[in-house]
N, C-alpha and C positions, 0 to 999 in steps of 0.2 A: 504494500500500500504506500503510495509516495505521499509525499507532505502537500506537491501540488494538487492531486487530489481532495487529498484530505479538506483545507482549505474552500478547492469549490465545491466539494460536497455540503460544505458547513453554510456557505455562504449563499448556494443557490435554491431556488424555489422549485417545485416539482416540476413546474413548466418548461422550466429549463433543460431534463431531463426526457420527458415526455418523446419528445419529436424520435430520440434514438428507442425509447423501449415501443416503440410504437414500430416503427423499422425492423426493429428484433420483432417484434410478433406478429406483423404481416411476412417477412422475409425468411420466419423461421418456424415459428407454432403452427402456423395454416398449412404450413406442408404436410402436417403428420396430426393433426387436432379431428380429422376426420377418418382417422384412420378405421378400419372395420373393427378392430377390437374395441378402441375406446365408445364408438354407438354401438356394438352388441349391447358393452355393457349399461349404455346409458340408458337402450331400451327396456332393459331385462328390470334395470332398476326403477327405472319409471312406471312399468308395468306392476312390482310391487308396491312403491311408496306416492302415487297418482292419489291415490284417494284418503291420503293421513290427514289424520286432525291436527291443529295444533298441538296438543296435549302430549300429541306419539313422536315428535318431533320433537319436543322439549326435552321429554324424557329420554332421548336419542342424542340429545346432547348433555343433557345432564352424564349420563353413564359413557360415553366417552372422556367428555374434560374428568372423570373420576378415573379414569384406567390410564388416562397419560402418564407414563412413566413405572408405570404396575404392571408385575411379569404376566399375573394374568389379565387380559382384555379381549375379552368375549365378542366387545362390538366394536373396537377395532382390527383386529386381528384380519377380519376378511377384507376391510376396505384397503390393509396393504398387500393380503396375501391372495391377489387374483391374476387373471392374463392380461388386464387393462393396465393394474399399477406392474408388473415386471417389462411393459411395454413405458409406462412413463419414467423407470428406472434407466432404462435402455435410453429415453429421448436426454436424460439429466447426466448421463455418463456419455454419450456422442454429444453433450454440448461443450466439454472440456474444461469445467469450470464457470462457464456464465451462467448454467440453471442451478439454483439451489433444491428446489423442491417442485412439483408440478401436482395440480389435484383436478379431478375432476367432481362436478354437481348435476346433480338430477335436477328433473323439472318443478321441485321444492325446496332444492340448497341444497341437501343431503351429501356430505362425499358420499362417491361411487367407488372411487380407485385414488389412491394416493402414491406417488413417489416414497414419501419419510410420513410421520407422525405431524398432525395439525393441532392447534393449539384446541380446535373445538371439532365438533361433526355438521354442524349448520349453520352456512354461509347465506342463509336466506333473507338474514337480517343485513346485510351486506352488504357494500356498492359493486364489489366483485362480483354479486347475482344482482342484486337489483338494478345496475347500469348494464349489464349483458343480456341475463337469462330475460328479463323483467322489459327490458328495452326491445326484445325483438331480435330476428336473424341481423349480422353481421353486425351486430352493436360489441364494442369495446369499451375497456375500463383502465386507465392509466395510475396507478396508484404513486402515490408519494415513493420517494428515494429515503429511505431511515436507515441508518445503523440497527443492525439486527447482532445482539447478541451475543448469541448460538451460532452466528455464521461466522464472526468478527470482522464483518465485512459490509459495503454498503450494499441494500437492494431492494428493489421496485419490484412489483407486482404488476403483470400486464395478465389482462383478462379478456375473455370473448366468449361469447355465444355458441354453441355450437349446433349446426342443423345437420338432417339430411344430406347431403349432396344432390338425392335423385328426388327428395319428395317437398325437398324445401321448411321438411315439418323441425318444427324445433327441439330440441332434445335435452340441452342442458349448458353447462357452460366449463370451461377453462381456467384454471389461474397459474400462472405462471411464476417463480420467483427466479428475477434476476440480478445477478452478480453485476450493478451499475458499474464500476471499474473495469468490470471486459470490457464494457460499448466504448470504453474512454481509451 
């Protein structure tokens, strides 16, 4: 991490960043966000969680944020251990360090398939669904540039919609996390 970075990372506004994670996720995510495994899975998912109440979605996030970091986790365990997240494994290891993590959401937040572990299960309440999923086909979401942590590193969230390819119908959405330092 160089000090000039550091610097205009501190100093600049998300704006400022936008234009390149935006390049990164038409130039990079759209190649592989429609891929057949990841809409298996979105349909498969959709097809069970279409008709949840509030109440079964809460409680779906409650007992995730409880198993993060707990050997056993019942209901995470399949959103990382399926053929959608060993495929978003596969996207965050061919990007050589600019993706930190990738998830996908059903047509009510829900992760379907995760890259790593998420701080929660339901991004419904969230600009990364409600500016994609919530906005319609080909809508996107540019998230702020923050020091993250866990990564020790800086990085933006680039989000998008994801539909059909043949039928146009909408299925779910996207979130990307990126390594702002690679785009620089």
């Amino acid at each position: 991490m160089t000090l000039t970075f550091l610097v205009a990372a501190q100093a600049a506004s998300a704006d400022e960043f936008a234009p390149a994670l935006e390049a990164y996720l038409h130039s990079n995510v759209t190649a592989w966000a429609t891929d057949p495994v990841i809409l298996d899975a979105l349909r498969s998912a959709n097809s069970r969680t279409a008709d949840f109440q509030s109440d079964q979605i809460l409680a779906l996030d409650q007992a995730w944020r409880a198993e993060v970091g707990q050997s056993n986790a019942p209901t995470i365990e399949p959103i990382l251990n399926n053929a959608a997240a060993d495929f978003l494994r596969g996207q965050v290891n061919a990007s050589g360090g600019t993706i930190s993590e990738i998830f996908i959401m059903d047509s009510v937040g829900l992760n379907v398939a995760a890259s790593s572990v998420t701080s929660d299960m339901w991004q419904g309440d969230e600009a990364k669904f409600t500016e994609t999923y919530s906005a319609g086909p080909g809508a996107t979401h540019i998230g702020d540039v923050e020091f993250d942590e866990s990564a020790q590193t800086y990085l933006g969230q680039v989000s998008m919609a994801i539909s059909d390819p043949d039928t146009g119908e909408l299925l779910g959405a996207v979130t990307v996390g990126v390594n702002a330092e690679q785009l620089f």
